[in-house]
Residue, then its C-alpha position, 0 to 999 in steps of 0.5 A: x067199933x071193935x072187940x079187941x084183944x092182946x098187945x097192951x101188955x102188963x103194968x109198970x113194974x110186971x114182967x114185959x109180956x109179948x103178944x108174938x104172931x107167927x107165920x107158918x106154911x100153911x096146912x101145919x099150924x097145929x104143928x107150930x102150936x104143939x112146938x110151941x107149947x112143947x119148947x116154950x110152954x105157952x098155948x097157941x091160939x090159930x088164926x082164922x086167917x090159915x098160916x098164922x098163930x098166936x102165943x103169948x111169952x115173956x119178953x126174955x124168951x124172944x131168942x128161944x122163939x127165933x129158934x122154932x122150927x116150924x115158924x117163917x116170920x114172927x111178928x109183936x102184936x100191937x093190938x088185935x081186933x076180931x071183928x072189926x066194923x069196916x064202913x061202907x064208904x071208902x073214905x069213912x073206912x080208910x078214916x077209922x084206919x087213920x084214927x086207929x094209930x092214935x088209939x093203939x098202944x104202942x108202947x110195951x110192943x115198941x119195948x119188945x121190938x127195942x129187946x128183939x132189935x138187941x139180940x139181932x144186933x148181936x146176931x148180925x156182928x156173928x154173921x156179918x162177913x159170910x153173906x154171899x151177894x147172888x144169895x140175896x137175888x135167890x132169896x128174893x126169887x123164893x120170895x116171889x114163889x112161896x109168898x103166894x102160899x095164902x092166895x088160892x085159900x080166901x076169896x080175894x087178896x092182895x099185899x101192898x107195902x106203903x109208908x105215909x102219902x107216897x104213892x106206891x111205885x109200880x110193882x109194889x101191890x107184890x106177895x113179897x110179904x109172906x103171910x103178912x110178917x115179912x122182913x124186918x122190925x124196929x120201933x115205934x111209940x106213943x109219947x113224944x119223950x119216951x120216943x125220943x129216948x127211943x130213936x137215941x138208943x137204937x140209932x146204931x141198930x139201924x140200916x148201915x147206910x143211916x149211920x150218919x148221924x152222930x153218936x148220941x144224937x137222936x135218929x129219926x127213923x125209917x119205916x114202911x107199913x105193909x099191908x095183908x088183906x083178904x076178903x071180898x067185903x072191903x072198900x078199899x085196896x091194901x095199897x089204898x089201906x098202907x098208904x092213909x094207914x102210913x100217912x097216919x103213922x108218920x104224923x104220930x111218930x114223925x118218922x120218915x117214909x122210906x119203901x127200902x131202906x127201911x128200919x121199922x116195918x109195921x103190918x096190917x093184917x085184914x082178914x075178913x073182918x079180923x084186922x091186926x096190927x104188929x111190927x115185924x120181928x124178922x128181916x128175912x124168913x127163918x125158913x132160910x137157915x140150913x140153905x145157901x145152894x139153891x135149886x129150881x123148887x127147894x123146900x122150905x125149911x119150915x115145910x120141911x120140919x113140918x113133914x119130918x115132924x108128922x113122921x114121929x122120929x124116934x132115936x136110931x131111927x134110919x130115915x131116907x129121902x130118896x129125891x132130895x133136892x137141894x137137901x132141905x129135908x134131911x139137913x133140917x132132920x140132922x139138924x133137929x133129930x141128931x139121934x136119928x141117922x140120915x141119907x139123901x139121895x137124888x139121881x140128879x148130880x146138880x142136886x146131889x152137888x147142891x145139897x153137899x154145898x149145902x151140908x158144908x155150909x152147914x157143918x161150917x156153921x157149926x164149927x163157928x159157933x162157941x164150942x170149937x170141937x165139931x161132931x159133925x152131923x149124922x147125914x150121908x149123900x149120894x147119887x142114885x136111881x131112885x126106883x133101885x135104891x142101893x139099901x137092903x129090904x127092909x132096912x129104913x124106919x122112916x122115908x120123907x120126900x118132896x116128890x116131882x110136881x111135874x111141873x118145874x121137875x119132870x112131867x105129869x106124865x111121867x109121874x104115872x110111871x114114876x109114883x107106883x115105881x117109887x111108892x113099890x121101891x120105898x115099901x121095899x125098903x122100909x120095915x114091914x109093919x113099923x115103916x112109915x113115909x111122908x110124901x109131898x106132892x102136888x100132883x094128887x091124881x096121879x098119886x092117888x092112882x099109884x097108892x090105890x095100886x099100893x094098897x097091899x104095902x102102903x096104907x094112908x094115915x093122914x093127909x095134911x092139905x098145904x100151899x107150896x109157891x100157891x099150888x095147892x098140895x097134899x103132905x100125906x102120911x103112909x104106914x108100912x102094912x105087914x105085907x112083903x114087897x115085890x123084890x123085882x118091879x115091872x114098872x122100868 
């Protein structure tokens, strides 16, 4: 029926090994696949499906995985089909789904889940008493907007989260689920006693308000399917798929279907023909980590190392962004390149207020952790005219900035002004012949016009075509030329 690959895992006995997918902003997939061979040492493969990678580590280096920059969701492979034979007929179709949970080896992927459900047990206890209750409703709005970052790239897609026969309740087919790895992850398993032993063990680990039932006692556990499916050449909906797939995995498991309050979320990716099976890793997408303030169109994190990344910082490299925001990209720099220094800048006091918020946070964050003696990080903040920097010529190596779409922020039409006046200013700035930019916008007619004009001091290395909020966007890479830049603009 299928050629499958990864999730079986080694033998009683080997090493626990771990097939881990990851979602990744789309456009940056090699990005990911380099920090992971760099920081881990395991080679990526890249999904057909755009967003996504694959890598295979031991089981004991889960915590360094949850610490890679550039990945949104993680996810253990259960088993992984590449050219799965959909039938024709609906009902013969959502069949083969049904009967599939009872053929996929679940076991060695469930023990996975049981050690990366410890480390975030761990985790929480750390975290558990500074969680802000309107972050939540933000996070979820965020949700809404960058969930839909693989829609414009497949011919037909859609999302449904679904457990056993219940039917999905209205506004349920969302893109609240990122890339088909979304929030949370527990436990599952094949054999009826080594499932048993399960549910005793991590009967603690789960959502607070299933803390009824006594100490030692075995818990039956919550669980939700949530189904990813693109492609125009299916039968059935994914609401239709995670509904019989759900149903199949209560009657295996005898776990109870719960759409919320969930414990264990397992995912069904379909892509065209390639179909995965996984349980999700992450309760809430690790691109959050440096933001507690947010604004109307704040960077994700991961989009934001992405774009640091491309630029190749090196030690005491000064690097600015000049349009900040909410500052996600220069904390994500200071964060991961201490040895650089960093300024942000934005001529929006409420975004300069927000991204200070957000650099206390974080620098309370820090002094938290073990060693009680904070360096602080190396960023500075301040408010100003973004066509005349308050920096000497010539005195920046590097500027990484998300520019006004014009659409939240600003308009398209004053983007026609803005971008040649910007891309002059940041020329001014940055070293002649080493100076770089990496800029970030949406509104790619508009800076293809004002780069054509800048041609004498910016010259295009590389562009990287992205998703942001469903939008199609551009991440394009400038080196500064040898040319001298104007000291006085004509644009304002």
């Amino acid at each position: 029926m299928a050629e499958a690959a990864g999730g079986g895992g080694p033998g009683p006995g080997a090493e626990l090994a771990a097939v881990i997918g990851a979602t990744v902003p789309t456009g940056f997939e090699l990005t990911a696949a380099e920090e992971v061979q760099e920081k881990l040492g395991s080679a990526s493969r890249i999904s057909r499906d755009r967003g996504k990678i694959y890598f295979e580590v031991p089981a004991d280096s889960l915590a360094q995985v949850h610490r890679l920059r550039s990945v949104d969701n993680l996810f253990v492979v259960v088993q992984e089909f590449k050219d799965y034979q959909f039938k024709e007929n609906k009902e013969d179709a959502l069949k083969d789904l049904e009967d599939l949970v009872k053929k996929l080896p679940w076991t060695n992927p469930l023990k996975v889940w049981e050690l990366n459900n410890s480390l975030k047990k761990r985790k929480t206890k750390r975290k558990k008493q500074n969680l802000p209750s309107t972050a939540s409703k933000e996070k979820l709005n965020d949700d809404r907007d960058e969930g839909t970052d693989q829609k414009d790239d497949v011919e037909q897609e859609d999302c449904a989260q679904n457990a056993a026969s219940v039917e999905p309740a209205i506004g349920q087919d969302t893109e609240e689920a990122q890339g088909g790895a979304s929030q949370n992850g527990e436990e599952d398993n094949e054999q009826s006693d080594a499932k048993d032993d399960l549910q005793a063990g991590c009967g603690s680990e789960s959502q607070a308000s299933d803390s009824q039932a006594g100490e030692g006692e075995a818990k039956v556990l919550k669980f939700r399917v949530t189904c990813n499916r693109a492609g125009d050449k299916h039968s059935f909906t994914s609401n239709e798929a995670a509904r019989d797939f759900g149903g199949a995995v209560q009657e295996h498991f005898q776990w109870k279907a719960d759409m919320t309050n969930f414990d264990v979320e397992v995912l069904l990716n379909i892509h065209n023909s390639e179909v995965v099976v996984g349980i999700a890793l992450t309760e809430e997408s690790l691109h959050r980590r440096n933001i507690t303030h947010f604004g109307p169109t704040t960077l994700r994190s991961t989009l934001a190392y992405g774009m640091l990344r491309l630029c190749d910082p090196q030690p005491t490299d000064i690097i600015v962004d000049p349009m900040c925001g909410t500052g996600a990209i220069p904390i994500e720099g200071a964060t991961e390149w201490p040895s650089c220094y960093h300024i942000a800048g934005d001529n929006n006091p409420q975004a300069v207020k927000r991204a200070a918020n957000n650099i206390s946070s974080l620098l309370r964050k820090n002094e938290n952790k073990e060693s009680s003696s904070s360096l602080g990080i190396p960023l500075d903040i301040i408010q100003w005219d973004i066509c005349n920097l308050p920096l000497r010529t010539g005195s920046v190596d590097i500027v990484v900035s998300d520019m006004p779409f014009g659409k939240r922020i600003g308009s398209k039409k004053k983007n026609w002004d803005l971008y040649p006046a910007c891309l002059m200013e940041m020329g001014r700035i940055c070293t002649p012949g080493t100076g770089r930019a990496v800029l970030l916008t949406q509104d790619k007619k508009c800076f293809a016009k004002a780069l054509s004009r800048m041609g004498h001091i910016w010259r295009k290395a590389q562009t990287v075509w992205v998703n942001v909020g469903g939008l199609h966007a551009a991440v394009y890479l400038l080196k500064r030329t040898w040319e001298r830049a104007e000291e006085k603009r004509s644009f304002w």
